[in-house]
N, CA, C and O atoms as a Maestro MAE file, in Angstrom:
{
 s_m_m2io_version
 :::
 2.0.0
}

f_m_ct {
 s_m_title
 :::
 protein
 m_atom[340] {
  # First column is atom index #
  i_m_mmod_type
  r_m_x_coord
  r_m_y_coord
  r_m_z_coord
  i_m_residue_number
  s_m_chain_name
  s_m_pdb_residue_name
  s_m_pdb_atom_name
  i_m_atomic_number
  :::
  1 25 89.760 128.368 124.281 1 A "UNK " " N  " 7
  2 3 90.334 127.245 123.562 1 A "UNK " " CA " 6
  3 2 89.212 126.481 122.867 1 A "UNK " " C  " 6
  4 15 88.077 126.448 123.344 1 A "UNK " " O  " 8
  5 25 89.481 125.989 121.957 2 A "UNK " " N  " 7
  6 3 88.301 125.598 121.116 2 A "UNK " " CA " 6
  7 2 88.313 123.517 121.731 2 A "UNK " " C  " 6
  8 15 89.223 122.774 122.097 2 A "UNK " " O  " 8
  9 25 86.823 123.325 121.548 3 A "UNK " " N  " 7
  10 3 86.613 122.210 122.244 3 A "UNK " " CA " 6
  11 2 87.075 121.282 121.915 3 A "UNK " " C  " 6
  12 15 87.001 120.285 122.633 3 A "UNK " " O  " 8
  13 25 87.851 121.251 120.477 4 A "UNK " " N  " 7
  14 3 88.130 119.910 119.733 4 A "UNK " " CA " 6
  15 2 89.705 119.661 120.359 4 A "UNK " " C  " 6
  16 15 90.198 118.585 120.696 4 A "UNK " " O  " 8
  17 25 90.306 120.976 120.398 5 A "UNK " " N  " 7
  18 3 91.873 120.920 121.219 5 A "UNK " " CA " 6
  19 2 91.593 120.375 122.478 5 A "UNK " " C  " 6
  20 15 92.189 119.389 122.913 5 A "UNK " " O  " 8
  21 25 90.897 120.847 122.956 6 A "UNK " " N  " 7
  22 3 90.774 120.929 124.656 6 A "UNK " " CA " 6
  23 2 90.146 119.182 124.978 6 A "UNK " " C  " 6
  24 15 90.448 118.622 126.032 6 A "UNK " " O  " 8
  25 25 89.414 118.603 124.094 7 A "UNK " " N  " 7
  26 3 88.957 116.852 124.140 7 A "UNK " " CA " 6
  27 2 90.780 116.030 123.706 7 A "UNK " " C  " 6
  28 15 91.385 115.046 124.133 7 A "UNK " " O  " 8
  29 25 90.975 116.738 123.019 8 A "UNK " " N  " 7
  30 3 92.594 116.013 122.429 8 A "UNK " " CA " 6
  31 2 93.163 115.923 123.134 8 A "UNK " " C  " 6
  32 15 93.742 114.851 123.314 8 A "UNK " " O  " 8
  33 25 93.350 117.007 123.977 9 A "UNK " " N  " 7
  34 3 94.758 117.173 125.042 9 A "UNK " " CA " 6
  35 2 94.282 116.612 126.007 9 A "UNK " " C  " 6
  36 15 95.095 116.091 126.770 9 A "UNK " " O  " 8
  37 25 92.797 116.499 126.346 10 A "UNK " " N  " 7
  38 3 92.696 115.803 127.890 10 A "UNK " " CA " 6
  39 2 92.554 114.381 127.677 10 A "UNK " " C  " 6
  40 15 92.865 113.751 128.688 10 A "UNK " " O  " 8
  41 25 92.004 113.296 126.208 11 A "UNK " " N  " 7
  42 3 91.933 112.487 125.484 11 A "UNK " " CA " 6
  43 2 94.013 111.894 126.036 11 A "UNK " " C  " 6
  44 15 94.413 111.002 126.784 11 A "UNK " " O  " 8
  45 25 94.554 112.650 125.430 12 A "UNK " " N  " 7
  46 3 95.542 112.247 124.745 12 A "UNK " " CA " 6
  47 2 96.436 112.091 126.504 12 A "UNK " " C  " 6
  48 15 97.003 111.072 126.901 12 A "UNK " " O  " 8
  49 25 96.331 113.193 127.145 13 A "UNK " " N  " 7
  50 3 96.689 112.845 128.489 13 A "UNK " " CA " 6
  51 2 96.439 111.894 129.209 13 A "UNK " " C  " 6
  52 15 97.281 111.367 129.936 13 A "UNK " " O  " 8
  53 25 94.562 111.330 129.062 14 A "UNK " " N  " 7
  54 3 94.643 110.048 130.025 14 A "UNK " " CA " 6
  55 2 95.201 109.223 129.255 14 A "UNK " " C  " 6
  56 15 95.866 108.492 129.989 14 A "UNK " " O  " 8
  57 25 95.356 108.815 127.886 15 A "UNK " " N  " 7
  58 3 95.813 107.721 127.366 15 A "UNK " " CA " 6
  59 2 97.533 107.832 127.766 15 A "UNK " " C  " 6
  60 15 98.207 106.817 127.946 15 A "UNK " " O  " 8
  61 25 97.822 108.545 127.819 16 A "UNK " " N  " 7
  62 3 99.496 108.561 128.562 16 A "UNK " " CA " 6
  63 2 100.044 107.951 129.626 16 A "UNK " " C  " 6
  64 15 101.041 107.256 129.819 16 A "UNK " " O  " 8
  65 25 98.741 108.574 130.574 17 A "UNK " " N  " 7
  66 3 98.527 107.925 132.031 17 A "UNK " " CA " 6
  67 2 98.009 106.773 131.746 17 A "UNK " " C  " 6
  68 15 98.584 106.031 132.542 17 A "UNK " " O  " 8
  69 25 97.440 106.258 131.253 18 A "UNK " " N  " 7
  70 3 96.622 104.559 131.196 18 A "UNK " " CA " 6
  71 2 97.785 103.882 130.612 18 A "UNK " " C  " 6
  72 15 97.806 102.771 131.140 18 A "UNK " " O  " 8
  73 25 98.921 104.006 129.654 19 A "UNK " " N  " 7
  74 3 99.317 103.124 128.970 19 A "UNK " " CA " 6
  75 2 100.707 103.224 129.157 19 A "UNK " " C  " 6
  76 15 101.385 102.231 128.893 19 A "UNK " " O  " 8
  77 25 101.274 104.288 129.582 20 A "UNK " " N  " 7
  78 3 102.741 104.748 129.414 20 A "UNK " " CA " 6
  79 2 103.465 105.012 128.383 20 A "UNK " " C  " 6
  80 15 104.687 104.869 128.409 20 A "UNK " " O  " 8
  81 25 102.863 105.398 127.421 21 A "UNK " " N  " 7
  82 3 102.970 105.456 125.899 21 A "UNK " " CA " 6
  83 2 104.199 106.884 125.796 21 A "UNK " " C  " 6
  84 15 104.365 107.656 126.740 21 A "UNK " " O  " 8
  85 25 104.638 106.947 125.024 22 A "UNK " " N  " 7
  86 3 105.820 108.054 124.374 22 A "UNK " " CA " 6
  87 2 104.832 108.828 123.828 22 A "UNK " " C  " 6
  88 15 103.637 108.592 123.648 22 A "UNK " " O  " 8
  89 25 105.840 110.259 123.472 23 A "UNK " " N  " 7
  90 3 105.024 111.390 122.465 23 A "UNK " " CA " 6
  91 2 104.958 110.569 121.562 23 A "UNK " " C  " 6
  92 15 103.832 110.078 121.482 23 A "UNK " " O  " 8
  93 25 105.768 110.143 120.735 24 A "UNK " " N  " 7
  94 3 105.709 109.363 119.249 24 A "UNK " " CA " 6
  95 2 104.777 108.478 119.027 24 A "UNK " " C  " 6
  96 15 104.263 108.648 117.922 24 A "UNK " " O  " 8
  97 25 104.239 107.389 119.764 25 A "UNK " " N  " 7
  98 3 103.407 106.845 120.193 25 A "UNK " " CA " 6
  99 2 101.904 107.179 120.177 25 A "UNK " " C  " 6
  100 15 100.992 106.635 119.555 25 A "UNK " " O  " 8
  101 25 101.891 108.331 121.120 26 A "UNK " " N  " 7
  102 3 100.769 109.097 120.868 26 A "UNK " " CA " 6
  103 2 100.369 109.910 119.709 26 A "UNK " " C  " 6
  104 15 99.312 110.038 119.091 26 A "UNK " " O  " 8
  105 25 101.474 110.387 119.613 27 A "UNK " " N  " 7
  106 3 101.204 111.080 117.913 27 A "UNK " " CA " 6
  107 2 100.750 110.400 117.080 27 A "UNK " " C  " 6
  108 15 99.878 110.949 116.407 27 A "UNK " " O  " 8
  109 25 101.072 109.037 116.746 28 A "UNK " " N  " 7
  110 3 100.715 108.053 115.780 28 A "UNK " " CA " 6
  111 2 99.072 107.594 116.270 28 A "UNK " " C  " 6
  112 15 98.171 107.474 115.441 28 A "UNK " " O  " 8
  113 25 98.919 107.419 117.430 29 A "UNK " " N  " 7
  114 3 97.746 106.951 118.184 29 A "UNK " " CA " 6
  115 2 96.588 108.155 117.445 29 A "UNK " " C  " 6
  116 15 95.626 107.803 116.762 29 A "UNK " " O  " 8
  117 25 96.856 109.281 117.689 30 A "UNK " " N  " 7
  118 3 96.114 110.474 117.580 30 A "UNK " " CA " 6
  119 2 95.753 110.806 116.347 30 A "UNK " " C  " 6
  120 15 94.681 111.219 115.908 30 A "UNK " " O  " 8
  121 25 97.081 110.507 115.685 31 A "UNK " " N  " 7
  122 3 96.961 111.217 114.018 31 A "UNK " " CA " 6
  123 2 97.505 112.669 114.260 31 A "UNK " " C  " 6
  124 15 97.074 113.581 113.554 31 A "UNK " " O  " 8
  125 25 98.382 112.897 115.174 32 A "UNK " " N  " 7
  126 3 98.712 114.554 115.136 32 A "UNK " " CA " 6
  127 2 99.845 114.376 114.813 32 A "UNK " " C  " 6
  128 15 100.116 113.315 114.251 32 A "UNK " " O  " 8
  129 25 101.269 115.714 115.152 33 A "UNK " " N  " 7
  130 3 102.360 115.362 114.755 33 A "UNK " " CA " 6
  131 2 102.778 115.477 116.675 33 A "UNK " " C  " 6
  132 15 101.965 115.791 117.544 33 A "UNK " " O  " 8
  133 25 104.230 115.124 116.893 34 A "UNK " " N  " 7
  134 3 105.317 115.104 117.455 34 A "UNK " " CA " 6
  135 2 104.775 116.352 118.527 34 A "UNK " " C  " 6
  136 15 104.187 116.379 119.608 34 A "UNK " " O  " 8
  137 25 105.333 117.360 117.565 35 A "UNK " " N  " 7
  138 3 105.043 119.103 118.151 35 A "UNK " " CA " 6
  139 2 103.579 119.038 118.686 35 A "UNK " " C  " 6
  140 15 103.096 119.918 119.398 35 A "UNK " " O  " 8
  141 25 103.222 118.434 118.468 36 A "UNK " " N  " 7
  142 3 101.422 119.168 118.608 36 A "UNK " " CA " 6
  143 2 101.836 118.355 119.829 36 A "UNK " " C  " 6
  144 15 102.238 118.917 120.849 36 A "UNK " " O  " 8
  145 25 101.733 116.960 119.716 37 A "UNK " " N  " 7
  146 3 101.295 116.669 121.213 37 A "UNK " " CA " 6
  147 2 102.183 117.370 122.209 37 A "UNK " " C  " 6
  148 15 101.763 117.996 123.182 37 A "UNK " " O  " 8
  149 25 103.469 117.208 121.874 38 A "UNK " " N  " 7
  150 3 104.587 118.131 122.529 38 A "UNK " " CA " 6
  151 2 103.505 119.750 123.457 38 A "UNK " " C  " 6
  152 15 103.422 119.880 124.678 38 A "UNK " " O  " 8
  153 25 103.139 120.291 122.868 39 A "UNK " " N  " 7
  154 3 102.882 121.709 123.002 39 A "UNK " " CA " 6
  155 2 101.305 121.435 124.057 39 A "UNK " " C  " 6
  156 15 101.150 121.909 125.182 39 A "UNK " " O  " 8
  157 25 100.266 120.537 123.293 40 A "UNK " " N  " 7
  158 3 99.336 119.636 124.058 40 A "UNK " " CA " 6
  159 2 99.652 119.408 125.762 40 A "UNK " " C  " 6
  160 15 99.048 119.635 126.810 40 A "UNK " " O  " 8
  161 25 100.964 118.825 125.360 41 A "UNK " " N  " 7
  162 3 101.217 118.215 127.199 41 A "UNK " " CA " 6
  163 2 102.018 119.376 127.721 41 A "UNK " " C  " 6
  164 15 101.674 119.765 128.837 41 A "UNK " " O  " 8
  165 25 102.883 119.925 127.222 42 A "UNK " " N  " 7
  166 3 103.456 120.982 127.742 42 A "UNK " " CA " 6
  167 2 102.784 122.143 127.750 42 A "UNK " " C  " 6
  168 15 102.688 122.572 128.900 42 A "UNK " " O  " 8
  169 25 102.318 122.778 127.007 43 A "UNK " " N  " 7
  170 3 101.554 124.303 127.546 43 A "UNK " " CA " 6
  171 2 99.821 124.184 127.719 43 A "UNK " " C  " 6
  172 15 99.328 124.786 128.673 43 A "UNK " " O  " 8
  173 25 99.284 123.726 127.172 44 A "UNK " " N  " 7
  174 3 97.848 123.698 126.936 44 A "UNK " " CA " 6
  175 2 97.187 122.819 127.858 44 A "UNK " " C  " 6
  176 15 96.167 123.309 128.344 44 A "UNK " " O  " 8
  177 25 97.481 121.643 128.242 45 A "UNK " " N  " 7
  178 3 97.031 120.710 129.743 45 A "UNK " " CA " 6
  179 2 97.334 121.542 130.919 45 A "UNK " " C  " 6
  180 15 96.476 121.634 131.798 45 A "UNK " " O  " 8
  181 25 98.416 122.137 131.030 46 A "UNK " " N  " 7
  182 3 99.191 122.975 132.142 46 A "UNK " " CA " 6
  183 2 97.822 124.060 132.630 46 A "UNK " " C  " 6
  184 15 97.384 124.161 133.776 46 A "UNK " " O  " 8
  185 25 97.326 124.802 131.399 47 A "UNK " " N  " 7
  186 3 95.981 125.619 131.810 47 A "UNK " " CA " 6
  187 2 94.818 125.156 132.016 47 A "UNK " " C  " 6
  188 15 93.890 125.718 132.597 47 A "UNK " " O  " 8
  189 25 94.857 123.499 131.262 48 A "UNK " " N  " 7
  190 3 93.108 122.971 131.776 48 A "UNK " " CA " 6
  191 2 93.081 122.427 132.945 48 A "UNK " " C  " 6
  192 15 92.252 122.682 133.818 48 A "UNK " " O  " 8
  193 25 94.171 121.490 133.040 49 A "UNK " " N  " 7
  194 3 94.150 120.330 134.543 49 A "UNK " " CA " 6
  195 2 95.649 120.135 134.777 49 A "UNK " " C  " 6
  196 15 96.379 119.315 134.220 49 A "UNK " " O  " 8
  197 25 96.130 121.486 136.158 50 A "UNK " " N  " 7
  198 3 97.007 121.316 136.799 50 A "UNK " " CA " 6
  199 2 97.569 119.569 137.229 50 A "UNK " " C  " 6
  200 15 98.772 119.315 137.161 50 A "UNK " " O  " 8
  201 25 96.983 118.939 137.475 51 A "UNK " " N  " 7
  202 3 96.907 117.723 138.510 51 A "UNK " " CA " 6
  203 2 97.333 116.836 137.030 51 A "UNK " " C  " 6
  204 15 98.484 116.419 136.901 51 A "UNK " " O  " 8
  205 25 96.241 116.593 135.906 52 A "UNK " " N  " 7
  206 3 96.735 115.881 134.818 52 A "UNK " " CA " 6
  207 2 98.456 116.215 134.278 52 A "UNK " " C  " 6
  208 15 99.226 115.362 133.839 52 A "UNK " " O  " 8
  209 25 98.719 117.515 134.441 53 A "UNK " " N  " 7
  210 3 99.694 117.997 133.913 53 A "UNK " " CA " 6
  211 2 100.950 116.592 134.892 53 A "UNK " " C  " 6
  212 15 101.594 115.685 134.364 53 A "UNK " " O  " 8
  213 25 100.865 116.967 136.373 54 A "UNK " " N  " 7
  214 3 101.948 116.779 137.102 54 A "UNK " " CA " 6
  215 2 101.855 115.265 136.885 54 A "UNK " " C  " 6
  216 15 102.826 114.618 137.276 54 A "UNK " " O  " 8
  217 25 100.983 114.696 136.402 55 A "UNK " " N  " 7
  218 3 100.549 112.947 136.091 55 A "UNK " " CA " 6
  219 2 101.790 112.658 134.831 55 A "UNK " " C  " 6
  220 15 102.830 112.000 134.831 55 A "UNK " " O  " 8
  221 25 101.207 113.367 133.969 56 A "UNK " " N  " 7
  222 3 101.305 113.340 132.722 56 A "UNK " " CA " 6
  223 2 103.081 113.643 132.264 56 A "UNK " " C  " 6
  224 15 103.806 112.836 131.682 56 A "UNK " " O  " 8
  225 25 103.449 115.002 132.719 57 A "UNK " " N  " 7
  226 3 104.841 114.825 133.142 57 A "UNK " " CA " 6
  227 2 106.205 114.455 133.829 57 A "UNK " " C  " 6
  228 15 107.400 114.699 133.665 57 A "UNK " " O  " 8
  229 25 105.162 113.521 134.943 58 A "UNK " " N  " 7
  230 3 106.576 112.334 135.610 58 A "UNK " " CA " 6
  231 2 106.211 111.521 134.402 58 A "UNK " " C  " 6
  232 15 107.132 110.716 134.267 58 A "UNK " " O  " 8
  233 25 105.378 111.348 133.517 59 A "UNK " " N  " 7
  234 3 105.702 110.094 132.991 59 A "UNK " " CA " 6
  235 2 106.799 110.543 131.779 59 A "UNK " " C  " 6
  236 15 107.797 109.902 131.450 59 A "UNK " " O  " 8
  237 25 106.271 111.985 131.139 60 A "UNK " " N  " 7
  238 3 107.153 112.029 129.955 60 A "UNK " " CA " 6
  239 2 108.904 112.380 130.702 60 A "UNK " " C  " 6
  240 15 109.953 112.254 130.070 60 A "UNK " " O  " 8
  241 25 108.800 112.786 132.032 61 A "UNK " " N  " 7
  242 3 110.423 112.656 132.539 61 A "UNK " " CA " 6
  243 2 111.229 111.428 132.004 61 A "UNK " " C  " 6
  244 15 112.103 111.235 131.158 61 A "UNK " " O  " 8
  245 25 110.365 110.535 133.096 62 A "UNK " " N  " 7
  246 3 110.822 109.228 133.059 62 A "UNK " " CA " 6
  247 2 111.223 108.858 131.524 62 A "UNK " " C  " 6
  248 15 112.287 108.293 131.269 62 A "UNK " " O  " 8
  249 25 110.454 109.157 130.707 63 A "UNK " " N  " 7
  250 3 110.955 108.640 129.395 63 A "UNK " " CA " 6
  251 2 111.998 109.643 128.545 63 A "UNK " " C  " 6
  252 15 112.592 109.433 127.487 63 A "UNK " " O  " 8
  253 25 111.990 110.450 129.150 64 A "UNK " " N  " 7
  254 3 113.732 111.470 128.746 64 A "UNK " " CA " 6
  255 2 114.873 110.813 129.707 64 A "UNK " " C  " 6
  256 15 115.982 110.418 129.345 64 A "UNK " " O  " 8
  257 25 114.435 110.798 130.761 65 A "UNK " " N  " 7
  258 3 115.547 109.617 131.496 65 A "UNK " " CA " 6
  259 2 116.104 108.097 130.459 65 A "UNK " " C  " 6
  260 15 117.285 107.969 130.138 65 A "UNK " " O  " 8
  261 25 115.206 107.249 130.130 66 A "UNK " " N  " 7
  262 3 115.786 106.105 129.577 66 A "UNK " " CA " 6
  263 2 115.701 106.471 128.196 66 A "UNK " " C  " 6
  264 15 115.525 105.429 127.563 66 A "UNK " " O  " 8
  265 25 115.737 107.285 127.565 67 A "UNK " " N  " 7
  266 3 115.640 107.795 126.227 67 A "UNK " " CA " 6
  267 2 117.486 107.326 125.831 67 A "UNK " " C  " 6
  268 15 117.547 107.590 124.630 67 A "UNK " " O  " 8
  269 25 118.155 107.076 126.032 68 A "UNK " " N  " 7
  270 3 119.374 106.820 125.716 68 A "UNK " " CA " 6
  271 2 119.657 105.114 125.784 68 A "UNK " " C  " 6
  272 15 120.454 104.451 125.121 68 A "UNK " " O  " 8
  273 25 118.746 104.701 126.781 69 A "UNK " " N  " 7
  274 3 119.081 102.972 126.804 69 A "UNK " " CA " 6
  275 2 118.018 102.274 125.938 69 A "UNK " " C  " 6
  276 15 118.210 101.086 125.678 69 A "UNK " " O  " 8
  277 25 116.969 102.855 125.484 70 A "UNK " " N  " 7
  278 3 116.329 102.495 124.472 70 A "UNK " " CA " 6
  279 2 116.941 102.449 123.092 70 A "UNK " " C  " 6
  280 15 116.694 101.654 122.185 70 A "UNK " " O  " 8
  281 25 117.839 103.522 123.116 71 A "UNK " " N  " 7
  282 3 118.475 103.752 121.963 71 A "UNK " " CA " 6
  283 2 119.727 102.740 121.451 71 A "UNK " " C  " 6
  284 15 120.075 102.189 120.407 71 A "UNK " " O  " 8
  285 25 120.025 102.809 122.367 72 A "UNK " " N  " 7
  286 3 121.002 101.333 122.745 72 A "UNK " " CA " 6
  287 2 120.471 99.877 122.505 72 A "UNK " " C  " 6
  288 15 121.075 98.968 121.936 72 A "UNK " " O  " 8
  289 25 119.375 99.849 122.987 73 A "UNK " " N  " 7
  290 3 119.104 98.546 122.476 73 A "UNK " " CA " 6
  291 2 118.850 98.751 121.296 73 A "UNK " " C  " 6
  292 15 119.584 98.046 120.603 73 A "UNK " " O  " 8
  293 25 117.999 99.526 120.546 74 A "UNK " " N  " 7
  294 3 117.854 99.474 119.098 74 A "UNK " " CA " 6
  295 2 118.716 99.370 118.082 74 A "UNK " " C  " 6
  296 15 118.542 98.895 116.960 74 A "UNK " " O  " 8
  297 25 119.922 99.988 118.705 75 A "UNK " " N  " 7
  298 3 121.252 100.095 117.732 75 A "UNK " " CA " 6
  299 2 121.746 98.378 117.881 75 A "UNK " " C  " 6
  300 15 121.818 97.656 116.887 75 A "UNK " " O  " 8
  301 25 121.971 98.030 118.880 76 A "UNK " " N  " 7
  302 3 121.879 96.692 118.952 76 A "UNK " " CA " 6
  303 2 121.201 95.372 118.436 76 A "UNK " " C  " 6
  304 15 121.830 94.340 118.200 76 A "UNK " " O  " 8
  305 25 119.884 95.520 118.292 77 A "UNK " " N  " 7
  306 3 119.197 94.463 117.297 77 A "UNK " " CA " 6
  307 2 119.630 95.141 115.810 77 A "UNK " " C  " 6
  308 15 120.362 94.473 115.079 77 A "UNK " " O  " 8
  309 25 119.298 96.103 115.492 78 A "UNK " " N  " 7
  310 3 120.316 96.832 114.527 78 A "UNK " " CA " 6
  311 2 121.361 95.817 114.002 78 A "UNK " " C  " 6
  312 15 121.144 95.132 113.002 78 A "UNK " " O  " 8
  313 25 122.596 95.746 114.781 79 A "UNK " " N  " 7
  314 3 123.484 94.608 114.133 79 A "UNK " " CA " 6
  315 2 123.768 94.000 114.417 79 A "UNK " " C  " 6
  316 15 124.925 93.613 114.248 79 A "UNK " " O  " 8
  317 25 122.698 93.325 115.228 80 A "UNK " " N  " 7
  318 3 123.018 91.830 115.031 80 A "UNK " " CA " 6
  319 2 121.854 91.225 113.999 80 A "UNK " " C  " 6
  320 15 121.712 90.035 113.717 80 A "UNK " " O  " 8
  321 25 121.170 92.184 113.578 81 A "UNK " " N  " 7
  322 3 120.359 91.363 112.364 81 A "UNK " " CA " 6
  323 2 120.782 91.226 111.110 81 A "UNK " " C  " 6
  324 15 120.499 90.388 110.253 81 A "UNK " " O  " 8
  325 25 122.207 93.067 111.096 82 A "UNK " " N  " 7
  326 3 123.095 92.564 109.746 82 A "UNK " " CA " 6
  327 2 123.759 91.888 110.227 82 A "UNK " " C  " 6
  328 15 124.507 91.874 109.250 82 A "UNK " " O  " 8
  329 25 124.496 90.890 111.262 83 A "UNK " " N  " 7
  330 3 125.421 89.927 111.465 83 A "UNK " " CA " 6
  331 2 125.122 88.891 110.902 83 A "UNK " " C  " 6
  332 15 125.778 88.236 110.091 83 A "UNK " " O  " 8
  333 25 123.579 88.619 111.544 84 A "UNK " " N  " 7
  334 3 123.040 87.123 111.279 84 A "UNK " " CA " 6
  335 2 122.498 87.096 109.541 84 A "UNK " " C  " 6
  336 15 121.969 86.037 109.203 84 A "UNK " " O  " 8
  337 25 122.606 88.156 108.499 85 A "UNK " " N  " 7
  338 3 122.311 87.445 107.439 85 A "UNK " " CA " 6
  339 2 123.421 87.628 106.657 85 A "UNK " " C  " 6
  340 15 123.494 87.089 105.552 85 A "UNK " " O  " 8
  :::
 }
 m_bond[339] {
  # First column is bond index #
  i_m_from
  i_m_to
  i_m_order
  :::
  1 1 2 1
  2 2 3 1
  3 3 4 2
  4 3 5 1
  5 5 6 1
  6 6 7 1
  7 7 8 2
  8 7 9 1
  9 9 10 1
  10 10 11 1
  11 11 12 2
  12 11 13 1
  13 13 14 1
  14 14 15 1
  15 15 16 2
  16 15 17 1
  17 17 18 1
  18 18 19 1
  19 19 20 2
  20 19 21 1
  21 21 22 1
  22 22 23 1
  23 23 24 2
  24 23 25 1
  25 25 26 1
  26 26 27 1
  27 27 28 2
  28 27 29 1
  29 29 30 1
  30 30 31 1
  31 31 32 2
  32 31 33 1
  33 33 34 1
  34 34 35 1
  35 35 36 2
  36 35 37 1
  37 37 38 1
  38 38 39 1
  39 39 40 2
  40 39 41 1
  41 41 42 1
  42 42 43 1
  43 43 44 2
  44 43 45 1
  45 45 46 1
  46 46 47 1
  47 47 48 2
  48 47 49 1
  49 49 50 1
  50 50 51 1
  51 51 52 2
  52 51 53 1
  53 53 54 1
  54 54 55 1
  55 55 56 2
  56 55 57 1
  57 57 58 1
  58 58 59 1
  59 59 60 2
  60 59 61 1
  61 61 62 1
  62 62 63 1
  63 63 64 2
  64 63 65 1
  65 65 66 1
  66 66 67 1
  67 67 68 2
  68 67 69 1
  69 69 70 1
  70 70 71 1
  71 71 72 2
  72 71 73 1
  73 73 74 1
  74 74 75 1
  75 75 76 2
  76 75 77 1
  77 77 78 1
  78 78 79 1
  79 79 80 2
  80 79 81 1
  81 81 82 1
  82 82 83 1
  83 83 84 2
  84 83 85 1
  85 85 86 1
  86 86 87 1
  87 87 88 2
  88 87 89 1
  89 89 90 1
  90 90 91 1
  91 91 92 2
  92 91 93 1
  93 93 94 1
  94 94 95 1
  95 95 96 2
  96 95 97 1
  97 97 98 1
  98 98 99 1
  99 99 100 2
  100 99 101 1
  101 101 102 1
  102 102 103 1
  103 103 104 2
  104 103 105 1
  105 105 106 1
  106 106 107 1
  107 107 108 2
  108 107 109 1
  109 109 110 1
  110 110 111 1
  111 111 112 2
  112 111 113 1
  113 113 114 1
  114 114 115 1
  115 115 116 2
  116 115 117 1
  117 117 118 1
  118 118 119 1
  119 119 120 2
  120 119 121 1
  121 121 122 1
  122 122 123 1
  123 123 124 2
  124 123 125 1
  125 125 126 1
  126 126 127 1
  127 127 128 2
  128 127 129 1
  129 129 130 1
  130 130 131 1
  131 131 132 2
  132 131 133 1
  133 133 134 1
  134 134 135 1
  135 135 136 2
  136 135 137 1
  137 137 138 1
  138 138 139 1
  139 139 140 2
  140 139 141 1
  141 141 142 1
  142 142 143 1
  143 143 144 2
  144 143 145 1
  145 145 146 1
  146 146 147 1
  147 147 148 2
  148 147 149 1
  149 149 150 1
  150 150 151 1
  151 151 152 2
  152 151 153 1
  153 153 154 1
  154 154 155 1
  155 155 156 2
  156 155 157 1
  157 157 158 1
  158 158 159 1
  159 159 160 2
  160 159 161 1
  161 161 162 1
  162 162 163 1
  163 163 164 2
  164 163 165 1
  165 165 166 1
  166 166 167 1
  167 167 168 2
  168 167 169 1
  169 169 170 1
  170 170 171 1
  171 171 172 2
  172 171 173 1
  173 173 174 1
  174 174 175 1
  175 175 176 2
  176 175 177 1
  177 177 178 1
  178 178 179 1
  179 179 180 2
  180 179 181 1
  181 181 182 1
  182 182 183 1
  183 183 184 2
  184 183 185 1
  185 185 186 1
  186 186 187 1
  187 187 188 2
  188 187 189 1
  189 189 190 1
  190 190 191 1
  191 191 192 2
  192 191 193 1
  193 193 194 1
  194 194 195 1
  195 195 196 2
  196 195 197 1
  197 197 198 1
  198 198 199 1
  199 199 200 2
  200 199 201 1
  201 201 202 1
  202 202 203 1
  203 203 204 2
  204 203 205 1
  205 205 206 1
  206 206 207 1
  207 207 208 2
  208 207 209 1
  209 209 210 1
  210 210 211 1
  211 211 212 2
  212 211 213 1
  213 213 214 1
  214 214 215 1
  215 215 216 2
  216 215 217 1
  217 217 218 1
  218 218 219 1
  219 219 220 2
  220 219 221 1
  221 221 222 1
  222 222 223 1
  223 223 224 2
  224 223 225 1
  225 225 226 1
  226 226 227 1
  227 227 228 2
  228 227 229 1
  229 229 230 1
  230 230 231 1
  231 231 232 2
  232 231 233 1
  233 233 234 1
  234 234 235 1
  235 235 236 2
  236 235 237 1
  237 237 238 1
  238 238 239 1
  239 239 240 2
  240 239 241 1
  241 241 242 1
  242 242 243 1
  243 243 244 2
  244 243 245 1
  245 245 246 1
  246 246 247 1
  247 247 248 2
  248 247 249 1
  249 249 250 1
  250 250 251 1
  251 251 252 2
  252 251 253 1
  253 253 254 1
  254 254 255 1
  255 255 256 2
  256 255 257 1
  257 257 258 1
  258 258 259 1
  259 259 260 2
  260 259 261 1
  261 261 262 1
  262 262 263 1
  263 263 264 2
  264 263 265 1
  265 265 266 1
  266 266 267 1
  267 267 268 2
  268 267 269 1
  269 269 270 1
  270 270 271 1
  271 271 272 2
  272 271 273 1
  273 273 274 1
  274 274 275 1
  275 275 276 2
  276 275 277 1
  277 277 278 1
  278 278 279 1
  279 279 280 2
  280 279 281 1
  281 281 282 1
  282 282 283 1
  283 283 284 2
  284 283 285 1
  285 285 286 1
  286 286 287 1
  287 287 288 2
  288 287 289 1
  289 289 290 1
  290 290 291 1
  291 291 292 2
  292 291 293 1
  293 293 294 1
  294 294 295 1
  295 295 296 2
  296 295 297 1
  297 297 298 1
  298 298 299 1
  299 299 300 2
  300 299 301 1
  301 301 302 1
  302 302 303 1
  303 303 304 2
  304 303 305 1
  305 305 306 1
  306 306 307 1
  307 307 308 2
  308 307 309 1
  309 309 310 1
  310 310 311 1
  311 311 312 2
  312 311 313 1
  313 313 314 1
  314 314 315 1
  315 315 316 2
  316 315 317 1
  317 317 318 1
  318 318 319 1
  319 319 320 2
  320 319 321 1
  321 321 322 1
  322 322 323 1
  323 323 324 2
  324 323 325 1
  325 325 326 1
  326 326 327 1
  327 327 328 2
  328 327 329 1
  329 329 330 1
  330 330 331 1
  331 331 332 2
  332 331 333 1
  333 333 334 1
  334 334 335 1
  335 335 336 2
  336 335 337 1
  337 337 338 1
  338 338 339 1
  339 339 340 2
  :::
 }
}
């Protein structure tokens, strides 16, 4: 694996763990896309650092878990901001 992937994905993993940040989040943080980090935390951490991996994926669980009540609130300020003008 070439060193610049392999600093990204382990880069991009502790910042996951330090902050609780989303893929989207990180993607923007990074400058990569969606997929990349996607593939980053899912296949490519999995072969450098077992232990980062199992860190790294209760957190992205957890955020497929409330991935629907986030959405909810957004749709919600949503309209009530066309209400209020």
């Amino acid at each position: 694996m070439d060193k610049r992937i392999y600093d990204r994905v382990i880069n991009e993993s502790i910042y996951i763990i330090n902050t609780n940040k989303t893929i989207r989040e990180v993607a923007n943080e990074f400058d990569v896309s969606k997929s990349t980090v996607h593939k980053d935390m899912r296949e490519r951490l999995y072969l450098i650092d077992k232990n980062l991996y199992d860190k790294v994926s209760s957190i992205l669980a957890y955020h497929i878990d409330i991935k629907h009540i986030r959405g909810g609130e957004s749709t919600k300020r949503k309209f009530l901001e066309k209400k209020c003008n």
